[in-house]
TIVO-2410 file (N, C-alpha, C; in nm, 3 decimals):
# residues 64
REC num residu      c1      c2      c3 atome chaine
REC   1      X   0.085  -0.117   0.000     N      A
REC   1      X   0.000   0.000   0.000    CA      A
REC   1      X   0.090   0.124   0.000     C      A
REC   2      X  -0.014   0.203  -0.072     N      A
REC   2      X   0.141   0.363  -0.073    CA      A
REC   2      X   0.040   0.492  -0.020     C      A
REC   3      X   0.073   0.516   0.071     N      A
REC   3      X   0.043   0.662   0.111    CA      A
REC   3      X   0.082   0.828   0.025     C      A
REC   4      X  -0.029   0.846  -0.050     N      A
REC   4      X   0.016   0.990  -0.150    CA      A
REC   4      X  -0.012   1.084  -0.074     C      A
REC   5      X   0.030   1.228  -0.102     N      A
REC   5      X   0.014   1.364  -0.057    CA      A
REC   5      X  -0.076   1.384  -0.192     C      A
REC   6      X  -0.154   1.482  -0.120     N      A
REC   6      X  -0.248   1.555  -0.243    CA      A
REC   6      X  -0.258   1.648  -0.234     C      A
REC   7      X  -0.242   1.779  -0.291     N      A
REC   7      X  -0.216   1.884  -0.296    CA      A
REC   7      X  -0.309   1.975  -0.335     C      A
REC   8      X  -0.336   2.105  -0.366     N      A
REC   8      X  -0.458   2.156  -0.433    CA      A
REC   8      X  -0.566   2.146  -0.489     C      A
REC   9      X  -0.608   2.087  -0.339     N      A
REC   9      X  -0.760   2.084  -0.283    CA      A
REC   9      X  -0.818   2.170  -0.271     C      A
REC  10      X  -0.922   2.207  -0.345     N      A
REC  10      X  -1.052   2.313  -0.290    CA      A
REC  10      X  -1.093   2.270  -0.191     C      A
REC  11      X  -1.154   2.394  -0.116     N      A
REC  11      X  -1.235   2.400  -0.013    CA      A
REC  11      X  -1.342   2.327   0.068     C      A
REC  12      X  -1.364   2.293  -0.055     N      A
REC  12      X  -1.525   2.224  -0.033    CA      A
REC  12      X  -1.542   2.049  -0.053     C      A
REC  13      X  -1.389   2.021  -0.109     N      A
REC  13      X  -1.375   1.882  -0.116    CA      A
REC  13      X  -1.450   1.783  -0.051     C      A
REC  14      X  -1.497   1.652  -0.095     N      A
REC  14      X  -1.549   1.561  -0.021    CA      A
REC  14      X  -1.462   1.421  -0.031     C      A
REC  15      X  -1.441   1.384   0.080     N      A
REC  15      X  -1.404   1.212   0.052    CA      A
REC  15      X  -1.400   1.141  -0.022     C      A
REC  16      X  -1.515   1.137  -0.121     N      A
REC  16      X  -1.542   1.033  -0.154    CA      A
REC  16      X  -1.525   1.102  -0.318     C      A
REC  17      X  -1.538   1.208  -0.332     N      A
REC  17      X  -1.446   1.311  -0.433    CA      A
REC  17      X  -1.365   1.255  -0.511     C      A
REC  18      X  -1.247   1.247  -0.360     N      A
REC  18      X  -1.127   1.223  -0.415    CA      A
REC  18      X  -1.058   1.093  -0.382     C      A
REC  19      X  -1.146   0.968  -0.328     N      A
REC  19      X  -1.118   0.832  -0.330    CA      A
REC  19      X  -1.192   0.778  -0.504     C      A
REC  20      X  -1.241   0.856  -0.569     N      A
REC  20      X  -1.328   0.837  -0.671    CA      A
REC  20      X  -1.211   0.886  -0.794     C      A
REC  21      X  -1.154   0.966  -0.792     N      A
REC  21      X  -1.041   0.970  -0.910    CA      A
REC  21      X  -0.938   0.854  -0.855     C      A
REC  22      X  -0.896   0.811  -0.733     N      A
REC  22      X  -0.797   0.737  -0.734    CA      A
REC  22      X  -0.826   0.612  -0.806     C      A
REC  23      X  -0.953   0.593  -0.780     N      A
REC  23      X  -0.987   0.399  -0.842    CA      A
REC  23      X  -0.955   0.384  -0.917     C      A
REC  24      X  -0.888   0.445  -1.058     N      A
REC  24      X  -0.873   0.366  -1.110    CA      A
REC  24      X  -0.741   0.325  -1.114     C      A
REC  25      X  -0.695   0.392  -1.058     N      A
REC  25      X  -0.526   0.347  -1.011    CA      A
REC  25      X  -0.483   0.207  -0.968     C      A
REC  26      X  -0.591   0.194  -0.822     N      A
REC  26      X  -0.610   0.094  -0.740    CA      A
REC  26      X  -0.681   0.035  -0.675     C      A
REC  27      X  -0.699  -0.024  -0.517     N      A
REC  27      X  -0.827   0.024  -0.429    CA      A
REC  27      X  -0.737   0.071  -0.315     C      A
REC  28      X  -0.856   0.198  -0.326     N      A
REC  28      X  -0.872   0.299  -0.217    CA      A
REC  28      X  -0.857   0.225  -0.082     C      A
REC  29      X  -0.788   0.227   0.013     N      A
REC  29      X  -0.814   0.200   0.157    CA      A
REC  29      X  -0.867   0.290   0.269     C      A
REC  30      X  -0.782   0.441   0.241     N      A
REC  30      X  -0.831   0.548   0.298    CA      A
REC  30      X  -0.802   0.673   0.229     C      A
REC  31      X  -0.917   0.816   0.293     N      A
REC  31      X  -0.904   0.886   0.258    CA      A
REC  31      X  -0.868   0.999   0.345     C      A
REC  32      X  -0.765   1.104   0.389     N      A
REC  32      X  -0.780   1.182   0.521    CA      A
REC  32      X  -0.792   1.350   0.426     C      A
REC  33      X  -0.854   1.411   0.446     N      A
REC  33      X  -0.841   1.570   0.373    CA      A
REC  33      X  -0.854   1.625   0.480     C      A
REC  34      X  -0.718   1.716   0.529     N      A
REC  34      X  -0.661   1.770   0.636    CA      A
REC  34      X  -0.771   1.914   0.655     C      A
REC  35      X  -0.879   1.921   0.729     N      A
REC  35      X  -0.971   2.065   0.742    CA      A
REC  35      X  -0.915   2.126   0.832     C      A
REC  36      X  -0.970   2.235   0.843     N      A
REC  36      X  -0.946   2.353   0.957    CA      A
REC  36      X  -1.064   2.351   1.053     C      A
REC  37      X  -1.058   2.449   1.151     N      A
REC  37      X  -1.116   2.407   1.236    CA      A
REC  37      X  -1.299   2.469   1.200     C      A
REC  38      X  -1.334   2.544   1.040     N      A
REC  38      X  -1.446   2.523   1.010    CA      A
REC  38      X  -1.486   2.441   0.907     C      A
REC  39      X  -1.438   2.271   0.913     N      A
REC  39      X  -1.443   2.178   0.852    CA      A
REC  39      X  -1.422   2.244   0.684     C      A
REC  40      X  -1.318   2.317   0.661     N      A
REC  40      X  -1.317   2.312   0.529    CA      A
REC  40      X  -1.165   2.265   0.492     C      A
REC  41      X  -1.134   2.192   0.365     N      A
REC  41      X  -1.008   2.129   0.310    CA      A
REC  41      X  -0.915   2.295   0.318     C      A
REC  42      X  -0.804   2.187   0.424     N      A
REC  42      X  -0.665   2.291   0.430    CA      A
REC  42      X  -0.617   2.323   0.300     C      A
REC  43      X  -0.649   2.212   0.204     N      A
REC  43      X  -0.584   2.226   0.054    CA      A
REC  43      X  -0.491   2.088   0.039     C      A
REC  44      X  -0.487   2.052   0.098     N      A
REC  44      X  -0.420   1.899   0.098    CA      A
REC  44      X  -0.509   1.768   0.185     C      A
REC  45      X  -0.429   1.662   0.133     N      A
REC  45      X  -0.466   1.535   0.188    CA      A
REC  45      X  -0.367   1.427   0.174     C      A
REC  46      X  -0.435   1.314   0.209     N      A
REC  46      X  -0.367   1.167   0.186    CA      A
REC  46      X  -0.455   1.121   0.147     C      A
REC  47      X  -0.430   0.991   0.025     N      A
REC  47      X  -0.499   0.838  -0.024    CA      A
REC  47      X  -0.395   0.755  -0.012     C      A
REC  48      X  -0.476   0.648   0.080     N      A
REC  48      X  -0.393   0.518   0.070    CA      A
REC  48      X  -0.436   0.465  -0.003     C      A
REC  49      X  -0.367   0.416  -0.164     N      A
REC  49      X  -0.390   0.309  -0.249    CA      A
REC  49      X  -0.294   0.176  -0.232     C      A
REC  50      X  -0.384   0.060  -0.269     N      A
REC  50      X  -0.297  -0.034  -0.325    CA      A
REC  50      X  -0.316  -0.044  -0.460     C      A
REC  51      X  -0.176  -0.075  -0.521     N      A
REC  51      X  -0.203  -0.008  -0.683    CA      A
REC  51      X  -0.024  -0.094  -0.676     C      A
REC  52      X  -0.047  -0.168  -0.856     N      A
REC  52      X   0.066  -0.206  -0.878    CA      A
REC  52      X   0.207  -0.081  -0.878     C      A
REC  53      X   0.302  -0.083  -0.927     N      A
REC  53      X   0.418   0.017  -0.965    CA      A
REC  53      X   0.333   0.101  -1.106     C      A
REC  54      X   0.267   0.051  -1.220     N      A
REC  54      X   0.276   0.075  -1.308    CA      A
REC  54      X   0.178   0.180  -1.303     C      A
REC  55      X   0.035   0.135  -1.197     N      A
REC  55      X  -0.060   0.217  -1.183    CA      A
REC  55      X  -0.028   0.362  -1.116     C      A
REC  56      X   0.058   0.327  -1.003     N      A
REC  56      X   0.075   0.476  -0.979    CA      A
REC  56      X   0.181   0.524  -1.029     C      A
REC  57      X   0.227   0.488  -1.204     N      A
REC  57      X   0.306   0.586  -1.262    CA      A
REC  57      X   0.254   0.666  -1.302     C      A
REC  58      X   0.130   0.570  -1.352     N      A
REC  58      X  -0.002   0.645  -1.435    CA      A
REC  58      X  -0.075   0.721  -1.364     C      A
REC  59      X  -0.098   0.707  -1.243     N      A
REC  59      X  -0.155   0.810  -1.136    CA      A
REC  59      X  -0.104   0.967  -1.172     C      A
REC  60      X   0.022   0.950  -1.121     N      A
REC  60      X   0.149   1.009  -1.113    CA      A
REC  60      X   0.185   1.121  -1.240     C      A
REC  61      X   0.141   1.011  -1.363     N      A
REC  61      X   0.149   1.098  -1.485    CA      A
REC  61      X   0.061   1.190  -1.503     C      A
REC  62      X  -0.110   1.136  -1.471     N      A
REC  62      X  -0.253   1.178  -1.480    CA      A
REC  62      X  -0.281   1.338  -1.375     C      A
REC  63      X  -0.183   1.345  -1.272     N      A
REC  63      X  -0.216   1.422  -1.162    CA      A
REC  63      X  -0.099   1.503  -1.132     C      A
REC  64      X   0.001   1.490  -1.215     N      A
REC  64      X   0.128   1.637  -1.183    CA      A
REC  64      X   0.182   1.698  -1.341     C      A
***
């Protein structure tokens, strides 16, 4: 399993948002989007995928 940083997150992000672009990478295990203290996205997060090497090149390619 690989733990990503995610970076420029809007505000208003939801969970399930952004466990929903990862699939097709891998499966999703978790999702954390770091809020402030009026539940809105700091602008970052984590997804834990399990995903071969190849998938999260393609992740990787798809998202920077």
């Amino acid at each position: 399993m690989t733990r990503l940083h995610v970076g420029g997150l809007p505000a208003d992000v939801k969970d399930d948002e952004l466990a929903t672009r990862f699939r097709p990478f891998g499966e999703v295990q978790s999702v954390e989007i770091i809020r402030d203290s009026a539940n809105a996205s700091r602008g970052f997060g984590y997804v834990c995928v399990d995903a071969r090497e190849e998938d999260l090149a393609r992740c990787m390619k798809a998202y920077t």
